[in-house]
N, C-alpha and C positions, 0 to 999 in steps of 0.2 A: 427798417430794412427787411425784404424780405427774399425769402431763400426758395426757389423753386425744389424739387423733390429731384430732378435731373441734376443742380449743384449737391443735395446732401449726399447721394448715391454716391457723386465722385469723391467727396473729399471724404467719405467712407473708405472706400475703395484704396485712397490713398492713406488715411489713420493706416488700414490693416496693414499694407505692404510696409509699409517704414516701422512697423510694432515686428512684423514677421522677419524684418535686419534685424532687429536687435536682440533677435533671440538669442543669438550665437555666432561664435565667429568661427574663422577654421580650427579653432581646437575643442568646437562644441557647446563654447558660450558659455563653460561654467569658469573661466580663467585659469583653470590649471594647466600646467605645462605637459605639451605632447611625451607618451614614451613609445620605443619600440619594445614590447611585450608579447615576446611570442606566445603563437597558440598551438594547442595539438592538433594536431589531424590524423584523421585512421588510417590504421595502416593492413594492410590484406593479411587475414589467418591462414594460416596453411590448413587446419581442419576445415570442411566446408562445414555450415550452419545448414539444420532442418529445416526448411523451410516448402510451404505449400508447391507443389508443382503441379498445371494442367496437365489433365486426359486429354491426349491428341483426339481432334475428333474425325480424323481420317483413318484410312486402315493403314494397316503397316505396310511397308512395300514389297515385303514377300507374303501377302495375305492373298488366300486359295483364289483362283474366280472362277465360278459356274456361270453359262452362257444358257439364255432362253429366249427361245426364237419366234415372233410372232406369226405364223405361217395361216392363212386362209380363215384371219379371223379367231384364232384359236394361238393358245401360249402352249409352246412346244419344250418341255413337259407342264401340263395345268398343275401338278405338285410337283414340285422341287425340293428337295431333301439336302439339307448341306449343314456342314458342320457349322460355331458358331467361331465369326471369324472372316465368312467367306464377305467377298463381293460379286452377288448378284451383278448380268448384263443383260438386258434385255435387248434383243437386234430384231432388225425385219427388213424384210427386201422387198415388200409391199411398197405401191404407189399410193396405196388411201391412207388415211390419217388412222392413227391408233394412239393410245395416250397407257400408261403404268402409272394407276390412280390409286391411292393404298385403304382399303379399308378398315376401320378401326373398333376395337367393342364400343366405347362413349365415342358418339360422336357429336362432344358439344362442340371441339375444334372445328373439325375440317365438314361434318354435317353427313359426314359417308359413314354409315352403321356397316359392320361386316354381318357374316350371313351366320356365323358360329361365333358370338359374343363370347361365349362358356369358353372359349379356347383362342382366340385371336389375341393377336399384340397388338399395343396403340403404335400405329406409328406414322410419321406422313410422307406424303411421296405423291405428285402430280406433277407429270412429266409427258409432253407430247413424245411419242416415240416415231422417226425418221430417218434421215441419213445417218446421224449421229447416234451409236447406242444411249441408252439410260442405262447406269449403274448406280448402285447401293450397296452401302457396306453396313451388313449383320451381325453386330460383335456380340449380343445376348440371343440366347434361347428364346423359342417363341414359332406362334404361326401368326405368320404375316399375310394375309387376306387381299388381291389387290384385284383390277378390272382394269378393262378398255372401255374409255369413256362413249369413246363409238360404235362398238361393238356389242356392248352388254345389252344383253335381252337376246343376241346372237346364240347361237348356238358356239361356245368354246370362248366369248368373252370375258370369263374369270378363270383365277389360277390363285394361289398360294405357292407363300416358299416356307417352308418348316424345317427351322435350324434347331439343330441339337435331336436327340431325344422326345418327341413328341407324339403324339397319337390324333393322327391326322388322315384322313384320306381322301380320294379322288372323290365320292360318294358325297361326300360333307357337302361340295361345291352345287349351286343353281342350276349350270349351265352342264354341258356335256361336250364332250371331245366331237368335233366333225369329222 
């Protein structure tokens, strides 16, 4: 007699399913008789528990905003001074393109070195700027170093914002006010 490999597969297939009944029946297959045994379940503490909670990473809804305006190719003020907290808005009413591209001291991330390493904050930010403002929200201290990606090499194509306590000036920057 002889048994092709398609017949052993099945009556394989079938041994396992009539071995897998007989593991158990509805009380588990070890024949002991069903009980109801309750169980606990937790019940809500009136102290709350410590437990980890996120840093929202937005600003608060009553957090300051300072507005800076792209006017003729130039960020109107190129240094902006604001407490740490605010939200930066950059607007423009220009028809050409302009972009708020953030410069950083390393720049292995984003590959944009700022102009004052010794004093700049890493931070990122690449944002076409058009109809719609670009904002940012500054919750730490720092100078924040940024360009128009269009304009730079312009005369008034870079600005900083320097939040908190810093020592910083218009002087620092490549470019000059038009």
């Amino acid at each position: 007699m002889t048994f092709s490999r398609r017949k052993i597969v099945a009556a394989a297939a079938g041994l396992v399913g009539s071995l897998a009944g007989c593991s158990g029946g509805s009380d588990g297959g070890d024949g002991a008789e069903e009980t109801d045994t309750a169980t606990a379940t937790a019940t809500a503490t009136e102290t709350p528990t410590a437990t980890a909670t996120s840093t929202p990473s937005g600003p608060p809804e009553d957090a300051p905003e300072f507005t800076i305006n792209n006017e003729n190719k130039t960020f109107i003020p190129m240094v902006a001074e604001v407490e740490p907290g605010t939200v930066v808005r950059w607007t423009t009413e220009s028809l050409s393109s302009h972009s708020v591209t953030s410069m950083s001291p390393s720049s292995s991330e984003s590959g944009r070195r700022a102009w004052n390493p010794e004093v700049a904050s890493d931070w990122e930010l690449d944002e076409d700027l058009g109809s719609e403002p670009v904002t940012h929200y500054f919750p730490e201290p720092g100078v924040y170093e940024y360009k128009c990606d269009y304009d730079f090499g312009h005369i008034g194509g870079c600005a900083a914002v320097v939040v908190g306590d810093q020592e910083y000036d218009q002087e620092m920057l490549p470019c000059e006010p038009q």
